[in-house]
C-alpha positions as CSV (number, residue, x, y, z in Angstrom):
1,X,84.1,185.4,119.6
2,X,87.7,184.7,120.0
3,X,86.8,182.5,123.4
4,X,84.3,180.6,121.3
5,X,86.4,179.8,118.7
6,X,89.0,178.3,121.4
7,X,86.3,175.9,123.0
8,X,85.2,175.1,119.5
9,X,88.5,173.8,118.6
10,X,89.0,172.1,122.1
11,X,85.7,170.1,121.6
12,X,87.0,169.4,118.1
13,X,90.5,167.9,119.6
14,X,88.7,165.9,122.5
15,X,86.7,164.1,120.2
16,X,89.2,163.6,118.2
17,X,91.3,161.6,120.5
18,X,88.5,160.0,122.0
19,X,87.7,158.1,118.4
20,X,91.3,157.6,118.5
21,X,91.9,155.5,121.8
22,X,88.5,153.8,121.0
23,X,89.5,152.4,117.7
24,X,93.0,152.5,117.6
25,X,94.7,149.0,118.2
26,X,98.3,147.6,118.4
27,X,97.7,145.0,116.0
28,X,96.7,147.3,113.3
29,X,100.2,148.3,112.8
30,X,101.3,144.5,112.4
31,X,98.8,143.9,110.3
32,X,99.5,146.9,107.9
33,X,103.0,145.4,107.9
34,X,102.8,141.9,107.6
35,X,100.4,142.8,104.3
36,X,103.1,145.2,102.8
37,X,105.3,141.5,103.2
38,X,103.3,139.9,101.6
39,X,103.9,138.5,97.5
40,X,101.6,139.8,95.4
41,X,100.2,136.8,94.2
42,X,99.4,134.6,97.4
43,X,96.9,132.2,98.4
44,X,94.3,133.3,101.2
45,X,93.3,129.6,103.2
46,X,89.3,130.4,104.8
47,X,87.6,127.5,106.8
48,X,84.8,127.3,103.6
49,X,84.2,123.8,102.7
50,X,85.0,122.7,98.9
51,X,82.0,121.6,97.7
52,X,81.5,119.5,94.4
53,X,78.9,119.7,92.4
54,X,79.9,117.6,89.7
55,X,79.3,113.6,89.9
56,X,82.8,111.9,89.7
57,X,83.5,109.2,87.9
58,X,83.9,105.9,89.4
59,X,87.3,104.0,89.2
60,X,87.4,100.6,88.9
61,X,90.3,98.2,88.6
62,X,89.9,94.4,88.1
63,X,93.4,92.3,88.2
64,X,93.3,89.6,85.8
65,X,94.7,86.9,87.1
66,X,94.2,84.9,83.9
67,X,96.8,87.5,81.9
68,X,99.1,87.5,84.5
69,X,99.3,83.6,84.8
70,X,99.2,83.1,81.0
71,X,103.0,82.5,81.1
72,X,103.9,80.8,84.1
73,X,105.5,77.5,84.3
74,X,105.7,76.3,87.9
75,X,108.7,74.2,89.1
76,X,108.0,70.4,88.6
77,X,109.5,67.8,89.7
78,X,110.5,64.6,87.4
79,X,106.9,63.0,88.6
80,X,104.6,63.0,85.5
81,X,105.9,66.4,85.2
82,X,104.4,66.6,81.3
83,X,100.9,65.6,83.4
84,X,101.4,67.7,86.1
85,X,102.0,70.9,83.3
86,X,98.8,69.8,81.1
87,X,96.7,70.3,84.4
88,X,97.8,73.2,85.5
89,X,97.9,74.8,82.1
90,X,94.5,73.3,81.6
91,X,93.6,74.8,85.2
92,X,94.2,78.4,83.9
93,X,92.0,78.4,80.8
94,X,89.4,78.6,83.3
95,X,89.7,81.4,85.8
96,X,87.3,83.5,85.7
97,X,84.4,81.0,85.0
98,X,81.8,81.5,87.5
99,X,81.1,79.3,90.0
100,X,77.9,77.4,90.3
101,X,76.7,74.8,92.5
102,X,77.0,71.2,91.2
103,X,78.0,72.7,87.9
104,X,80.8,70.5,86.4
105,X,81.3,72.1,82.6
106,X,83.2,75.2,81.3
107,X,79.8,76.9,81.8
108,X,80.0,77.0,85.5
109,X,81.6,74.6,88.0
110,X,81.6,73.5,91.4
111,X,84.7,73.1,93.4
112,X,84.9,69.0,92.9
113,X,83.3,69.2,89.3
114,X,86.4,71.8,88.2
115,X,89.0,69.4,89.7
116,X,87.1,66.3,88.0
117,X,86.5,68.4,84.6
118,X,90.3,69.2,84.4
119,X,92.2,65.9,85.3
120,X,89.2,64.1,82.6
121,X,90.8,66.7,80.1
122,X,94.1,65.2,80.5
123,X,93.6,61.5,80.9
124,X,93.0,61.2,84.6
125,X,89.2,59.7,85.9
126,X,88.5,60.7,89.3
127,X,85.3,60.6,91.5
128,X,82.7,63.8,91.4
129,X,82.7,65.2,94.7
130,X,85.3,66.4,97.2
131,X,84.3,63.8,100.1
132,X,85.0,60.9,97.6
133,X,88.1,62.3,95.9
134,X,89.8,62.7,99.1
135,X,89.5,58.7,99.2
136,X,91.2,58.3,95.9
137,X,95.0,58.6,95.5
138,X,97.7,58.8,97.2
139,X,97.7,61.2,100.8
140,X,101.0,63.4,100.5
141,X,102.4,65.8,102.8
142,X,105.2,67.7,100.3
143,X,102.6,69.0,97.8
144,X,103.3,68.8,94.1
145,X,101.9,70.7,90.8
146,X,98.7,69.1,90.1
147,X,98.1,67.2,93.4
148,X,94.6,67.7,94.8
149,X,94.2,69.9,98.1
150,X,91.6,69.6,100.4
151,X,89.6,71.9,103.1
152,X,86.6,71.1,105.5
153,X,84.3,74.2,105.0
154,X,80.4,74.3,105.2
155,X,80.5,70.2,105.9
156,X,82.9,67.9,108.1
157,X,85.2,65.8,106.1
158,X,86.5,67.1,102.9
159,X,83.6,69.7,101.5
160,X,86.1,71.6,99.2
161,X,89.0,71.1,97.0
162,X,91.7,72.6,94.2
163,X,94.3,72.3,92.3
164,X,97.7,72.8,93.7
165,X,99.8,75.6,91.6
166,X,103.2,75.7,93.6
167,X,104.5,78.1,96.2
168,X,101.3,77.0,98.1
169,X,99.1,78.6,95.8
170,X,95.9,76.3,94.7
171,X,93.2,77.1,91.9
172,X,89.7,76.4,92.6
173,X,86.0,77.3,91.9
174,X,85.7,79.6,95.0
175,X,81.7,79.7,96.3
176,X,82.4,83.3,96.6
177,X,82.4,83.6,92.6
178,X,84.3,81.9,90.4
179,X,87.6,80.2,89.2
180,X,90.2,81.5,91.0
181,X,94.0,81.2,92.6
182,X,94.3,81.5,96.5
183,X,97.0,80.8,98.7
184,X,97.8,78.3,101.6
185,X,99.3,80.5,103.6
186,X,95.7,82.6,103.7
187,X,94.5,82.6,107.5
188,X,91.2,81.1,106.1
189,X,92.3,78.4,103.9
190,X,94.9,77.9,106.4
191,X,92.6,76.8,109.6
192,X,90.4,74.5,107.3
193,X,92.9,72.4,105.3
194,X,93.0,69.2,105.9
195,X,95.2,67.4,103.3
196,X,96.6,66.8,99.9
197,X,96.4,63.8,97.7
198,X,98.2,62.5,94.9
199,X,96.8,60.7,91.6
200,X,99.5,60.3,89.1
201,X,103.3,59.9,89.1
């Protein structure tokens, strides 16, 4: 009985240590102790995606270039500077009107039948289209406040035209939209102008 007993136990203690080196690992020992270090309120990172379910609302954001000009007074030189200030005041009422093809009235212009509709507002007849203004006047190189400036775009010769601003920004009726203020110093308008003119003093 007693001998039985003894293997008993044995058999109990080699199985025993059997489970033991088979599940027993190192890292079970760090891992007991890096959780004791642990705060107890932490932030567990898993590779799960966020996913939303909720549609989110679309942000827009539309600068208005009319509000933002409303107040500005570009430099002018003693040259018809009361003239050169009525057109380029006059020139700001209308940003934002879209831009239609041969259009030439506050509901929709053209680039030549903007320039034309704004100078006729303050006195000053010119010709309808680009090609024709850029005959008229007076060519100038040191570009004044409400001096014409020219491009060659869809057609050679002049094919478009605005209204120049100061610190070589122009207003025009873009074809991509409407009435709006662009720069000289844009790569685009850049490559394609061809000339200002003058047509008062």
């Amino acid at each position: 009985m007693k001998r039985f007993y003894e293997l008993g136990l044995s058999a109990f203690l080699a199985v025993f240590i059997v489970m033991f080196l088979l599940f027993y690992t190192p890292e079970m020992d760090t891992y007991k102790k890096n959780i004791n270090l642990l705060p107890k309120n932490f932030t567990v990172r898993t590779e799960r995606k966020l996913i939303i379910t909720g549609k989110l609302p679309e942000l827009k954001y539309t600068y208005n270039q009319s509000a933002a000009m409303a107040n500005y007074t570009p430099p002018l030189s003693s040259r018809g500077s009361t003239v050169a200030a009525r057109v380029v005041q006059t020139a700001y009422k209308y940003i934002g009107v879209p831009y239609v093809w041969g259009g030439s009235s506050p509901s929709g212009f053209d680039c030549s039948g903007f320039v034309q509709w704004v100078y006729t507002q303050n006195g000053i007849s010119i010709t309808r289209t680009a090609d024709t203004q850029y005959m008229e006047g007076i060519s100038v190189k040191d570009l004044e406040p409400g001096d014409l400036v020219f491009f060659t775009t869809y057609a050679p010769g002049a094919s478009h035209v605005g209204i120049y601003l100061a610190c070589s920004k122009f207003i025009h009726a873009s074809s991509s939209g409407q009435v709006k203020i662009s720069s000289l110093d844009d790569e685009f308008y850049r490559s394609v102008f061809i000339g200002g003119r003058r047509y008062f003093r």
